[in-house]
C-alpha positions as CSV (number, residue, x, y, z in Angstrom):
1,X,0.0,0.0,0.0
2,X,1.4,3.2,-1.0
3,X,1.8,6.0,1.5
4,X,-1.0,8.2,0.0
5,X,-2.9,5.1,0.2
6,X,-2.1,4.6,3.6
7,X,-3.1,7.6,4.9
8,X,-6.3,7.9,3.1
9,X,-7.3,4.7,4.6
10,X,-6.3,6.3,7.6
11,X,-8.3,8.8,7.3
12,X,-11.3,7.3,6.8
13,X,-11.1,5.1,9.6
14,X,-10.5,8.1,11.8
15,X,-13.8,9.8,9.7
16,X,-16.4,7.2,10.7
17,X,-15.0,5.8,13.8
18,X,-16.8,5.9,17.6
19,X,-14.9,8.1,20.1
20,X,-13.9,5.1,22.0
21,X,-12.1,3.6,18.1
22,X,-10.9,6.8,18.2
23,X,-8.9,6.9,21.6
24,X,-7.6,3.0,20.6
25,X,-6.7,5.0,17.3
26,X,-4.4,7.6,19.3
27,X,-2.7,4.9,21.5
28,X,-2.0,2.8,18.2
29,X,-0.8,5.9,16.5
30,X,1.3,6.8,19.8
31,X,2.6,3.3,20.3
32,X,4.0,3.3,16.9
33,X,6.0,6.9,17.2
34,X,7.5,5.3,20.2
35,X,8.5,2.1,18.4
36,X,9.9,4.6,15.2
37,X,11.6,6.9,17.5
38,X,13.5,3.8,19.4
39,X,14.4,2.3,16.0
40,X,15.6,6.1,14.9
41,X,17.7,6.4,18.3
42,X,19.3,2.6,17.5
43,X,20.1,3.9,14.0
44,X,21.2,7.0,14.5
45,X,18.9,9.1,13.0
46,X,18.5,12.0,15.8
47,X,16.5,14.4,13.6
48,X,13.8,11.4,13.1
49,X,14.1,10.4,16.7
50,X,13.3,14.0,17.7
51,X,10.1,13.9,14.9
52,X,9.0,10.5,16.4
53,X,9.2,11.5,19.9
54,X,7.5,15.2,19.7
55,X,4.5,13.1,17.8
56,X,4.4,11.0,20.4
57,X,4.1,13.8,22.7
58,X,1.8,15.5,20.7
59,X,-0.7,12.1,20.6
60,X,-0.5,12.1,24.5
61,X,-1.3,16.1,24.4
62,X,-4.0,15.1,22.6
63,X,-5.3,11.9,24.6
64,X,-5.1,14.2,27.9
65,X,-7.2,16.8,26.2
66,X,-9.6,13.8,25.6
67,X,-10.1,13.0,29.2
68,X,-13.8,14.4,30.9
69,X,-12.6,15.6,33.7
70,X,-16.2,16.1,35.6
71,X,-17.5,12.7,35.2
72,X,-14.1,11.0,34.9
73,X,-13.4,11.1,38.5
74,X,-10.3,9.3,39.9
75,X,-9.6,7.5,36.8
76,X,-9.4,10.6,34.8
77,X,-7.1,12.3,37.4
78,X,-4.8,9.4,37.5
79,X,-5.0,9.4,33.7
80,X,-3.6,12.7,33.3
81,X,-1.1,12.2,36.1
82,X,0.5,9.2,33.6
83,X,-0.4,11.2,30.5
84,X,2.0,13.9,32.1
85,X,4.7,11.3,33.2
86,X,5.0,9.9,30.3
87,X,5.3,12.8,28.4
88,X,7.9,14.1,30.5
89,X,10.0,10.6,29.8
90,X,9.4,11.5,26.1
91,X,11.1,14.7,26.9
92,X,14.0,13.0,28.6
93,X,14.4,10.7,26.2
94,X,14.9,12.8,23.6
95,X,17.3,15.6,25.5
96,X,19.5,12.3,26.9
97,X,19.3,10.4,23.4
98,X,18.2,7.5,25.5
99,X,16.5,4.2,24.9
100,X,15.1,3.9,28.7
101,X,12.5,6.4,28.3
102,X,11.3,5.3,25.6
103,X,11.4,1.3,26.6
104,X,9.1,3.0,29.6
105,X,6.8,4.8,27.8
106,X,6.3,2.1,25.3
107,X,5.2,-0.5,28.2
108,X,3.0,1.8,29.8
109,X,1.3,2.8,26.3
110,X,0.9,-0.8,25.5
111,X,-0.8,-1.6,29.0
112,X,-3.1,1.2,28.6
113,X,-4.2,0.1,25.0
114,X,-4.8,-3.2,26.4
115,X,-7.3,-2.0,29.2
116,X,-8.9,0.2,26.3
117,X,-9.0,-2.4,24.4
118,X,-11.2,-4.2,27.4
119,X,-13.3,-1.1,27.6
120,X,-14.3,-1.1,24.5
121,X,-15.2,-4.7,23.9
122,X,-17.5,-4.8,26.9
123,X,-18.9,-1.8,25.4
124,X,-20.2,-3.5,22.2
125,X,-23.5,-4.8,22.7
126,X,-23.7,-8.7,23.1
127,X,-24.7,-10.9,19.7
128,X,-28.5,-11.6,20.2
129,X,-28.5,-15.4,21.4
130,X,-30.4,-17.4,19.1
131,X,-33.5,-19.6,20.0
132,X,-33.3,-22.7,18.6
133,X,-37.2,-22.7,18.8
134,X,-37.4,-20.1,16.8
135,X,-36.3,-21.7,13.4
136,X,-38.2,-23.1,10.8
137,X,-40.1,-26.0,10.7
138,X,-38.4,-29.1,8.0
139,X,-39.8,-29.4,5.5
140,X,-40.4,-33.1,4.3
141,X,-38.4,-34.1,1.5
142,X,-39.7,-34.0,-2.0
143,X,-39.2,-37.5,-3.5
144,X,-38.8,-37.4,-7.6
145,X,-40.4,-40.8,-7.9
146,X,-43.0,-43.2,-6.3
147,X,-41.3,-46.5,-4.6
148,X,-42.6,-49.9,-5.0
149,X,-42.1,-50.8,-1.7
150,X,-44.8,-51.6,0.8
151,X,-44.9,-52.8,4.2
């Protein structure tokens, strides 16, 4: 797939997607900087290390924006407590051109997508169970031919 093609595709999954597609969306998205930007340290490449790592940042910027504050409660609080540690790892990271950080960030990203990935199963409504009273009566089969045969 092309990267035009890619994105586009991207694009229309963020388009039609739920707001709770939409957070897994930004920890996928997040979780993948991370990965780039410690691939990008391991190779050198400090100018694409320092793009992965400020998107990064900017995803968790966005996911603490996301948070409801008034009917979040406890968890929302929390949230934004490890929304702003990890983002100050990122920052460390990337002054210190160290893997560390990143390794960090990356586990705690990962966990998080897993619980939201919980969340939002359990938020899907359940498949309707089927009544297997409810199906149709047989129908008697439809001989081609009369037998000879009598008992």
């Amino acid at each position: 797939m092309s990267h035009d093609g890619h994105d586009a595709y991207l694009e229309g999954r963020v388009l039609s997607a739920d707001p709770l597609e939409l957070i897994r969306l930004l920890y996928q998205g997040c979780i993948n900087a991370v990965r780039d930007a410690r691939r990008m340290l391991a190779d050198g490449d400090i100018a694409g290390r320092s793009r992965a790592i400020t998107k990064a940042f900017d995803i968790i910027a966005e996911l603490m924006n996301s948070l409801d504050r008034e009917r979040g409660g406890e968890i929302s609080r929390r949230l934004a407590l490890l929304y702003d540690y990890m983002q100050r790892r990122l920052t460390d990271a990337n002054l210190r051109q160290a893997d560390a950080p990143l390794a960090e960030v990356l586990g705690l990203l990962s966990t998080l997508a897993g619980a939201w990935d919980g969340v939002q199963a359990q938020s899907r409504p359940a498949p309707p169970v089927k009544n297997p009273w409810d199906q149709a009566p047989m129908q008697e089969p439809q001989t081609a031919s009369v037998h000879a045969w009598s008992f």
